[in-house]
C-alpha positions as CSV (number, residue, x, y, z in Angstrom):
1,X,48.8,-50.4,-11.6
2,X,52.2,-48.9,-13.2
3,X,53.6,-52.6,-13.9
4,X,50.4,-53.8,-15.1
5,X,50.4,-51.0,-17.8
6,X,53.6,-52.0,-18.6
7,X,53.0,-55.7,-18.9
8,X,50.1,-54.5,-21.6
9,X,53.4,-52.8,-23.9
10,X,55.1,-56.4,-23.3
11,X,53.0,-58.3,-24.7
12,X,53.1,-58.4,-28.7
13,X,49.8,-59.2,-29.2
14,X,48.1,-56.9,-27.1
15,X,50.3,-54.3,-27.4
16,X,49.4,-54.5,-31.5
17,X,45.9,-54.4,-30.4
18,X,46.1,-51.5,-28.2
19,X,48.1,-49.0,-30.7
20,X,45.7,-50.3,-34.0
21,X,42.6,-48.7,-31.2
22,X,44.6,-45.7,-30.6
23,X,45.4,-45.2,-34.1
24,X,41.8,-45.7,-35.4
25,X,40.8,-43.8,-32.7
26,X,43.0,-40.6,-33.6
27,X,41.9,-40.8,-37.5
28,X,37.8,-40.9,-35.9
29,X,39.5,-37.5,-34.2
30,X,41.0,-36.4,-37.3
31,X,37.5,-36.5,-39.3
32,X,35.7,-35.1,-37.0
33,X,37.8,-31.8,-38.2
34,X,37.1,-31.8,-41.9
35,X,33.7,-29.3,-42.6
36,X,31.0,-30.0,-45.2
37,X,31.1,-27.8,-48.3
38,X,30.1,-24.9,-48.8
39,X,29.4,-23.8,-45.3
40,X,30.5,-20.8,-43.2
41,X,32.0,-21.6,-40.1
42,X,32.3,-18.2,-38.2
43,X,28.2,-18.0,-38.9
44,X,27.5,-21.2,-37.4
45,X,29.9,-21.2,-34.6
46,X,28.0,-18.2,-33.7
47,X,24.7,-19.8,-33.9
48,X,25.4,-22.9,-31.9
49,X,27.0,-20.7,-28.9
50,X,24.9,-21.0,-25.8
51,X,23.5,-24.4,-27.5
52,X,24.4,-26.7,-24.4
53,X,21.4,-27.6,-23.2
54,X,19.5,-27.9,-26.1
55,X,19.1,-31.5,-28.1
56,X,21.9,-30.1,-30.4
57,X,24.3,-30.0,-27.1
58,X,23.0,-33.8,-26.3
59,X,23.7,-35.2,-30.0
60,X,27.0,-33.2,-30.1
61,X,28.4,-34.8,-27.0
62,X,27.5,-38.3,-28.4
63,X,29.8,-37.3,-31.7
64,X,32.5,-35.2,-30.4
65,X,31.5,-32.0,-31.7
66,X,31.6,-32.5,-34.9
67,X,27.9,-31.7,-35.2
68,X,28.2,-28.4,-34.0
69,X,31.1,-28.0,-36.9
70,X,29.2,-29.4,-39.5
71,X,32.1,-32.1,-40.7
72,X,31.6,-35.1,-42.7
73,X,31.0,-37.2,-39.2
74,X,28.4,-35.1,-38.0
75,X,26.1,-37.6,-37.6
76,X,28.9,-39.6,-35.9
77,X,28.0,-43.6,-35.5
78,X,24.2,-42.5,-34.1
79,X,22.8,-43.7,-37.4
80,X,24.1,-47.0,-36.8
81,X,23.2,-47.3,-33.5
82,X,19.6,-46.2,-34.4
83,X,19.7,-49.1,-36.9
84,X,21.1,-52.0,-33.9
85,X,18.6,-50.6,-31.7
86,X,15.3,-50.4,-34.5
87,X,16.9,-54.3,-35.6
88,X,17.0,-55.5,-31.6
89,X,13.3,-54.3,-30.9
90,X,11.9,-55.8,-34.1
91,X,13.6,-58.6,-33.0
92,X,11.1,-58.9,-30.3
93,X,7.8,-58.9,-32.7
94,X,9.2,-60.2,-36.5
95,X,9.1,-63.5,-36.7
96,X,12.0,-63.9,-39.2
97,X,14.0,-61.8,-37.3
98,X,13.4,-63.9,-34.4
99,X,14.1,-67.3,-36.3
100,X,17.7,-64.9,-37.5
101,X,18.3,-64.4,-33.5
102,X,18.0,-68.2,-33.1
103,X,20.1,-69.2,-35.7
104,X,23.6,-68.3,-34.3
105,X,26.4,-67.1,-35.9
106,X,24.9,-67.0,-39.3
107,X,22.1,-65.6,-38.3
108,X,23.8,-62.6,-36.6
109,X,25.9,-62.0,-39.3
110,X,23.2,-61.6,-41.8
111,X,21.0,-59.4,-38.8
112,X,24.6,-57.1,-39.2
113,X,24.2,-57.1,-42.4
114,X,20.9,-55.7,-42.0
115,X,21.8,-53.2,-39.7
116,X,24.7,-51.7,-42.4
117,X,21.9,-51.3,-45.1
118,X,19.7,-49.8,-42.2
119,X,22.4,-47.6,-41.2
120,X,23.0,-46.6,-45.2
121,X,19.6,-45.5,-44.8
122,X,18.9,-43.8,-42.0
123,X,22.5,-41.9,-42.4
124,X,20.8,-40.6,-45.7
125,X,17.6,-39.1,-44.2
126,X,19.3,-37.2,-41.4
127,X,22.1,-36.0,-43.4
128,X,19.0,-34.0,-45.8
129,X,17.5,-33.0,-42.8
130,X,20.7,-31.7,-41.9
131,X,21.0,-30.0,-45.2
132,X,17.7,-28.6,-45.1
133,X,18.5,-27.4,-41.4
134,X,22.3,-25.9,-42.2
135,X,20.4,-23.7,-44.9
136,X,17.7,-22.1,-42.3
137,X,20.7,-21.3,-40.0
138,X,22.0,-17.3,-40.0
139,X,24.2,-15.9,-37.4
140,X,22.3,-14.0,-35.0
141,X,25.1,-11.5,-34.9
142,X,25.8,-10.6,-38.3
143,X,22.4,-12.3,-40.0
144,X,24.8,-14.2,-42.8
145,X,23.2,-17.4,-44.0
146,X,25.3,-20.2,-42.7
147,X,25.2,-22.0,-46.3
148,X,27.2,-19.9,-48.7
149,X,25.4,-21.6,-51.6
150,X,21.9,-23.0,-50.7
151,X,20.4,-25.5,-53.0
152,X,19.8,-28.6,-54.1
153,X,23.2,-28.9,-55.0
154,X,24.6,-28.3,-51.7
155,X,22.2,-30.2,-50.1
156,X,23.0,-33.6,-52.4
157,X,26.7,-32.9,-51.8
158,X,25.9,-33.0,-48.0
159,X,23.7,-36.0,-48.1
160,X,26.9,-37.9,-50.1
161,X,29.3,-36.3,-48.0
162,X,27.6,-37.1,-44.2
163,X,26.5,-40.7,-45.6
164,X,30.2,-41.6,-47.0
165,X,31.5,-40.3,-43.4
166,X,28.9,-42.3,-41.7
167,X,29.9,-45.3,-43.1
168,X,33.1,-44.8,-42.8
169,X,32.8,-44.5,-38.9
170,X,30.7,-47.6,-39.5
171,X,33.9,-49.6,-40.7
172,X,36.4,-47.7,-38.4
173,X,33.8,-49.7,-35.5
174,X,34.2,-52.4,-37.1
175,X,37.8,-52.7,-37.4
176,X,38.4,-52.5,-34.0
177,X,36.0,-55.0,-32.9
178,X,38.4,-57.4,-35.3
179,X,41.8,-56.4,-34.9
180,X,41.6,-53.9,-31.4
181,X,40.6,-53.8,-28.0
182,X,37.1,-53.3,-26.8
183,X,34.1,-52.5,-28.2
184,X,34.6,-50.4,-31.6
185,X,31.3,-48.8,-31.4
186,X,30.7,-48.1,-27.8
187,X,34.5,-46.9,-27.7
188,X,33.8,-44.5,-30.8
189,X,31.4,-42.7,-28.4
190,X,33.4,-42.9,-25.6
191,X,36.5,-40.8,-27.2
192,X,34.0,-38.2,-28.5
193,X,32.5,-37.3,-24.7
194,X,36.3,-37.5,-23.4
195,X,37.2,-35.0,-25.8
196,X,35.3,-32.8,-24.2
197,X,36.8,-33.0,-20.8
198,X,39.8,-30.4,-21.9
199,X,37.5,-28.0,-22.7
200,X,35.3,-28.4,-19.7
201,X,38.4,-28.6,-17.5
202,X,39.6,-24.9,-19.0
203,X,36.5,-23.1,-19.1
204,X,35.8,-24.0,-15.4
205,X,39.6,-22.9,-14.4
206,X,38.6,-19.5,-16.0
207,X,35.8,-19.5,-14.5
208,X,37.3,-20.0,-10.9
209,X,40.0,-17.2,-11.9
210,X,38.2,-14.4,-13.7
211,X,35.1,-14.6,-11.1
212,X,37.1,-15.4,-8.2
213,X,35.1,-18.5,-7.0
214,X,35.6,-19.7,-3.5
215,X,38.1,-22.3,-3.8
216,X,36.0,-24.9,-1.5
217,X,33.0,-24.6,-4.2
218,X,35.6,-25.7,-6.2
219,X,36.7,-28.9,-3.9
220,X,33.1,-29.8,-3.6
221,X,32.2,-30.3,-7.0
222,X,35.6,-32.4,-7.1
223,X,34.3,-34.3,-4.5
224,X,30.6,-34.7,-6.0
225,X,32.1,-35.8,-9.6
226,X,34.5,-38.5,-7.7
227,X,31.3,-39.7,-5.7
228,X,29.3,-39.8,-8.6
229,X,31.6,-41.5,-10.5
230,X,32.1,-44.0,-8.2
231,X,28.9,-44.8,-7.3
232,X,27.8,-45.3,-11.0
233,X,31.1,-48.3,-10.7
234,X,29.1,-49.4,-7.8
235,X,25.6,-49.9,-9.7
236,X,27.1,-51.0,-13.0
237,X,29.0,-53.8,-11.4
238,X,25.9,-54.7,-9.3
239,X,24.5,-57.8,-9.4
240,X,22.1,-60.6,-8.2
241,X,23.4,-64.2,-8.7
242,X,21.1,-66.8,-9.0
243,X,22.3,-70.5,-7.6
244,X,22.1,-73.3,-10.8
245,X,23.1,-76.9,-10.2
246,X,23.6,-79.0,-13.2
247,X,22.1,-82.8,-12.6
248,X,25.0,-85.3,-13.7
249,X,24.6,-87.4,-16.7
250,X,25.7,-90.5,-17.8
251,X,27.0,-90.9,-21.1
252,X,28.9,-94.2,-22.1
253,X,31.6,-94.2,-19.2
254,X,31.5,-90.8,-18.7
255,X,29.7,-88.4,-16.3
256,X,28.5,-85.0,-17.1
257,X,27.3,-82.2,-14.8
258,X,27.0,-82.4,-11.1
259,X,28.6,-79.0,-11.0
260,X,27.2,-75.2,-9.6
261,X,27.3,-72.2,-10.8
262,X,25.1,-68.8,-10.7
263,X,23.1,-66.6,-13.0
264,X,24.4,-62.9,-12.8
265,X,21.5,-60.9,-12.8
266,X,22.8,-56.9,-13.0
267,X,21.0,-54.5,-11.3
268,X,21.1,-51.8,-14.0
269,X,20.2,-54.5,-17.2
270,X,18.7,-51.8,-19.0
271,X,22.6,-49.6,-19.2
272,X,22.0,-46.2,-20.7
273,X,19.8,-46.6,-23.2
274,X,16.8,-45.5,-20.9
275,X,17.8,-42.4,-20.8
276,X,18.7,-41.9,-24.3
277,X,15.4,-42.6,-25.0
278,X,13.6,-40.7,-22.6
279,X,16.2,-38.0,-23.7
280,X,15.2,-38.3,-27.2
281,X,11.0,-38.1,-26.3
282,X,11.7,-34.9,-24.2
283,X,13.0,-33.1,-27.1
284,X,10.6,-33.3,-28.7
285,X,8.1,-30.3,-27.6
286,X,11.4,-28.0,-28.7
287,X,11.6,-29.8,-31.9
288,X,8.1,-29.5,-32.7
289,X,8.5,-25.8,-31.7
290,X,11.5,-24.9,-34.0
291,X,9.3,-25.9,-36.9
292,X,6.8,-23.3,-35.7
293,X,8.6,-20.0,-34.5
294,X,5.0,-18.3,-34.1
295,X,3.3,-20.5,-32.4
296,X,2.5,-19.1,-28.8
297,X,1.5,-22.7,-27.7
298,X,4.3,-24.9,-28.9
299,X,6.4,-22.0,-27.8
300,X,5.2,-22.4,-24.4
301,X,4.9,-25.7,-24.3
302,X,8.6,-25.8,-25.0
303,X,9.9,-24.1,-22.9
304,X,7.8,-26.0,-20.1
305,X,9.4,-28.8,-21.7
306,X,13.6,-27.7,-21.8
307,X,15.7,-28.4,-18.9
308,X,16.1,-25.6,-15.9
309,X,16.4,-24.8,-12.4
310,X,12.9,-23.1,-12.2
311,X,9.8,-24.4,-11.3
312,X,8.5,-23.8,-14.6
313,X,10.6,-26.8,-15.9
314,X,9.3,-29.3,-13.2
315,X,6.8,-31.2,-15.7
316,X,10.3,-31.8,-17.6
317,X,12.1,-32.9,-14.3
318,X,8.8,-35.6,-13.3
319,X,8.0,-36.8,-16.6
320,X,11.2,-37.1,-17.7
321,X,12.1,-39.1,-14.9
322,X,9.1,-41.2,-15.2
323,X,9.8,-42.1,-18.7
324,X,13.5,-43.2,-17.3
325,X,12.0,-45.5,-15.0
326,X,9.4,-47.2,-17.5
327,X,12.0,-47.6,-20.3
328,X,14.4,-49.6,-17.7
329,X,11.6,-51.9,-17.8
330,X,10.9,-51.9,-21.2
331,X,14.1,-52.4,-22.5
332,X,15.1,-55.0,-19.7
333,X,12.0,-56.8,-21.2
334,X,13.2,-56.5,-24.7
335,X,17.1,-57.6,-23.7
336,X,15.9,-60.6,-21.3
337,X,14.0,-63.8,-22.2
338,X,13.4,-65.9,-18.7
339,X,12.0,-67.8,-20.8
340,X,14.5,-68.3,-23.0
341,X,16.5,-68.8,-20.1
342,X,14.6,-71.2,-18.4
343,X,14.3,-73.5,-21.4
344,X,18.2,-73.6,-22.3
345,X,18.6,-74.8,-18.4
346,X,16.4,-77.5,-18.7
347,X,17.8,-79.1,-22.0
348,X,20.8,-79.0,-20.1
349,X,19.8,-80.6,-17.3
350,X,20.3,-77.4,-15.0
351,X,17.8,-75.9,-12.0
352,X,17.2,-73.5,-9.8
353,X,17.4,-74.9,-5.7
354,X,14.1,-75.3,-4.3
355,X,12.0,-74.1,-8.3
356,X,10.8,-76.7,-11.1
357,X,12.2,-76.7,-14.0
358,X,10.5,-74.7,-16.9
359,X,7.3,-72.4,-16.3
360,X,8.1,-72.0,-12.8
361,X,11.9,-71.4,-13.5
362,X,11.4,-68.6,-15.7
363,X,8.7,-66.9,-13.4
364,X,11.2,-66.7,-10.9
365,X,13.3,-65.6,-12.8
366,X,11.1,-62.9,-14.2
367,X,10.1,-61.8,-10.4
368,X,13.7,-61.5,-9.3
369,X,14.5,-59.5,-12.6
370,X,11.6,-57.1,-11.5
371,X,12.9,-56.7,-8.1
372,X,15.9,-55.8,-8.8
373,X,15.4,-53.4,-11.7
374,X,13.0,-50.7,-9.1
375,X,16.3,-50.0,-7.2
376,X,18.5,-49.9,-11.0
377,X,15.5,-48.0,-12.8
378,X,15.4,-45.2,-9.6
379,X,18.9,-44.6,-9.8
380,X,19.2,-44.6,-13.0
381,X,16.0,-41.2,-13.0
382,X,18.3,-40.2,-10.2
383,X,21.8,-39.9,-12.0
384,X,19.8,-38.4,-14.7
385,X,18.5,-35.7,-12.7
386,X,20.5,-35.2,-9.9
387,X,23.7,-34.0,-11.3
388,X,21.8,-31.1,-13.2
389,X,20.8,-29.4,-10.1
390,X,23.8,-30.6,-7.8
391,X,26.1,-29.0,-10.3
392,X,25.0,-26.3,-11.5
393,X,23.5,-25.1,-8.3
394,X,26.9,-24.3,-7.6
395,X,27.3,-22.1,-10.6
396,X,30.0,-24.3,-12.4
397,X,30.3,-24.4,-16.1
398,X,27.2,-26.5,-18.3
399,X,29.4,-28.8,-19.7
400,X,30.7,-30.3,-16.3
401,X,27.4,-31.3,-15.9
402,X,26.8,-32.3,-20.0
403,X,30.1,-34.6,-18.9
404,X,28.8,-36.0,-16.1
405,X,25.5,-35.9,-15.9
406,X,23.9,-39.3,-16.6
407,X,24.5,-40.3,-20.3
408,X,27.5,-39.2,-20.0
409,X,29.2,-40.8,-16.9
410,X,27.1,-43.9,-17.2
411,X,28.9,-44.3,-21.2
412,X,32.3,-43.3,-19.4
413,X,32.3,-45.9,-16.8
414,X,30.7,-48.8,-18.8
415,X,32.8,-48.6,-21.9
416,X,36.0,-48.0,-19.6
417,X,35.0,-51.0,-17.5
418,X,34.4,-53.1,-20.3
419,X,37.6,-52.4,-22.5
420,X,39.7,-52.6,-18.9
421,X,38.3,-56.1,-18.9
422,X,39.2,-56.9,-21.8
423,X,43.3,-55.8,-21.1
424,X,43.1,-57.6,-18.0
425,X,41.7,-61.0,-19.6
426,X,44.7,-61.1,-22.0
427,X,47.3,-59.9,-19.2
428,X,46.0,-63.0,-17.1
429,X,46.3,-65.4,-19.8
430,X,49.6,-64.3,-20.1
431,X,50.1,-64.8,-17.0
432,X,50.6,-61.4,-16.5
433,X,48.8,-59.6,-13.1
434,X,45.5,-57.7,-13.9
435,X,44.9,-54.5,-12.5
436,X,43.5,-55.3,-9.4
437,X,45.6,-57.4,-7.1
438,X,42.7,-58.4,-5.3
439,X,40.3,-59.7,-7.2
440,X,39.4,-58.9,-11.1
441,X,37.6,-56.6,-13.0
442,X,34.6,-57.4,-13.7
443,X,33.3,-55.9,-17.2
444,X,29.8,-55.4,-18.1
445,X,29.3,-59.2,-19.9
446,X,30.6,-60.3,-16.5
């Protein structure tokens, strides 16, 4: 593993790739710093302690913190990815959009182009919201206002200030995706819940010291992270290969085809983005109750509705689990044409052993895909859920389990896979060896 870091630093190419990441990386860091005018940090660092395991702990994990610090990337590259995911499930019902899909590269240039205006867009409407939300803030200690000058004024200059920071994050993405390693966006994301880690790390080590927790408590939620880790490898690399033989051709004096190959079918199709969306529909009831403090009901029904160990909290555990499971399904559908599929293999003259071509290709096809997304949708409610209770049962810090709970870990391990992938493609070109003497690694385009 040591030589094959080193053999990334040897070559030119890669090793000019891997430092422009790093650098655009550490300038994503470096924004995430700078505050919005006009706002009082002491006041709102007061406000957001405790705020973990609210949806402000969930968004601020997806951009570093910088939320919480109301900086010019507060709204991180969310807005975008908002924008890629409204654009990919209009996809599914817009005709034009559709036609834009079928075109190739031009036509997912100009669907990226859409996207940016989307993301323009949406980055403005949250960044009032967030103005209009900064201003209703006061420290419950001292009761200052948060907003040193509320207004219209500060609330245009936040709107400018968040969009401009947005976009920027939008380009930073962007250049890496040209001139880096990896995916820009996905890594973007990835450096902000890794920032975390220090933190988490510290405030568990004075934890163990200043409470004087038994060391194997300790051990065993070493053990459980490592286990949880590795069984999230396990599922993301899972898959289900389909056998396709390609019938040979004859064209001129030449013969194409005759050859096999597979269809990888992954067990977990679907990634993480069921349970950012399930995440998202669960907030809700808190959401809806913020905007009405008086409210007994919504009151209630929130805190029914927010994430604990009692039994009050278990329509939050079922349904919430239940919504992870239908949106693996939903978005699998969304991602995954068989039918698609199925036509593209029989213009080229490819089938499936023992299945006619077309109709009956892409039925099974579709049956296979359902089979094999119960066991990827279950574990996917299951790493959503489980590490909550396994974790914190144990009295360990809430951000250990923010970390590694489900969004978290699964983001972690697919972006890490995917950019190791990457490394190891160029080092084997090179004629370099990968990471893994026996066999590769396989990403999650694999």
């Amino acid at each position: 593993m040591l030589e094959s870091v080193k053999s990334v630093f040897k070559i030119p190419e890669l090793r000019n790739k891997v430092l422009f990441t790093l650098g655009i990386l550490a300038i994503y860091r470096l924004g995430g710093q700078i505050p919005i005018p006009g706002i009082d940090r002491v006041a709102l660092g007061e406000f957001f302690a405790g705020t973990s395991q609210t949806i402000f702990g969930l968004y601020d994990m997806f951009v570093g913190g910088a939320f919480t610090r109301a900086t010019v990337f507060a709204l991180g590259i969310m807005p975008y990815i908002s924008a890629s995911i409204i654009f990919q499930l209009m996809g599914a019902v817009v005709p034009s959009l559709q036609k834009l899909q079928k075109e190739g590269e031009a036509g997912r240039k100009k669907i990226i182009q859409y996207t940016r205006y989307g993301t323009v867009a949406l980055a403005a409407a949250q960044s009032l919201g967030v103005s209009f939300f900064l201003e209703s803030l006061q420290s419950p200690e001292t009761g200052l206002s948060v907003v040193l000058y509320p207004g219209w004024g500060f609330r245009l200059l936040t709107v400018l200030t968040i969009t401009a920071g947005t976009v920027f994050i939008m380009w930073l993405g962007e250049q890496i995706d040209a001139h880096g390693i990896g995916n820009g966006m996905s890594l973007l994301i990835f450096i902000g819940i890794i920032a975390a880690l220090p933190f988490v790390v510290r405030q568990e080590y004075r934890d163990f010291v200043t409470n004087d927790k038994p060391i194997l408590i300790e051990i065993a939620v070493l053990v459980i992270v490592v286990a949880l880790t590795a069984l999230v490898v396990l599922i993301t690399q899972g898959t289900r290969r389909i056998p396709v033989q390609y019938a040979k051709r004859v064209v001129g004096r030449r013969v194409y085809g005759g050859q096999s190959t597979h269809i990888p079918l992954k067990v977990n199709t679907s990634g993480v983005m069921p349970i950012i969306f399930a995440q998202a529909i669960m907030f809700l009831p808190a959401t809806m109750a913020g905007f009405a403090p008086n409210n007994v009901f919504m009151q209630n029904l929130a805190a029914a509705f927010t994430p604990s160990m009692s039994w009050v909290s278990l329509p939050y555990w079922s349904i919430y689990s239940l919504l992870v499971i239908f949106f693996a399904y939903f978005y699998t559908a969304i991602v995954f044409n068989p039918i698609d599929l199925a036509d593209n293999m029989k213009r080229q003259g490819g089938f499936i052993p023992g299945v006619r071509p077309g109709k009956r290709t892409s039925d099974f096809i579709d049956r296979v895909l359902t089979r094999i997304n119960m066991p990827g949708a279950i574990f996917l409610a299951a790493i959503a859920v489980g590490p909550y209770f396994i974790i914190n049962s144990m009295g360990v810090h809430p951000g250990l389990e923010q970390v590694f709970g489900g969004t978290g870990l699964l983001i972690m391990v697919g972006v890490a896979l995917d950019t190791l992938q990457q490394v190891e493609s160029h080092l084997l070109m090179r004629h370099y060896d990968g990471f893994m003497k026996k066999g590769r690694i396989r990403g999650r385009r694999a």
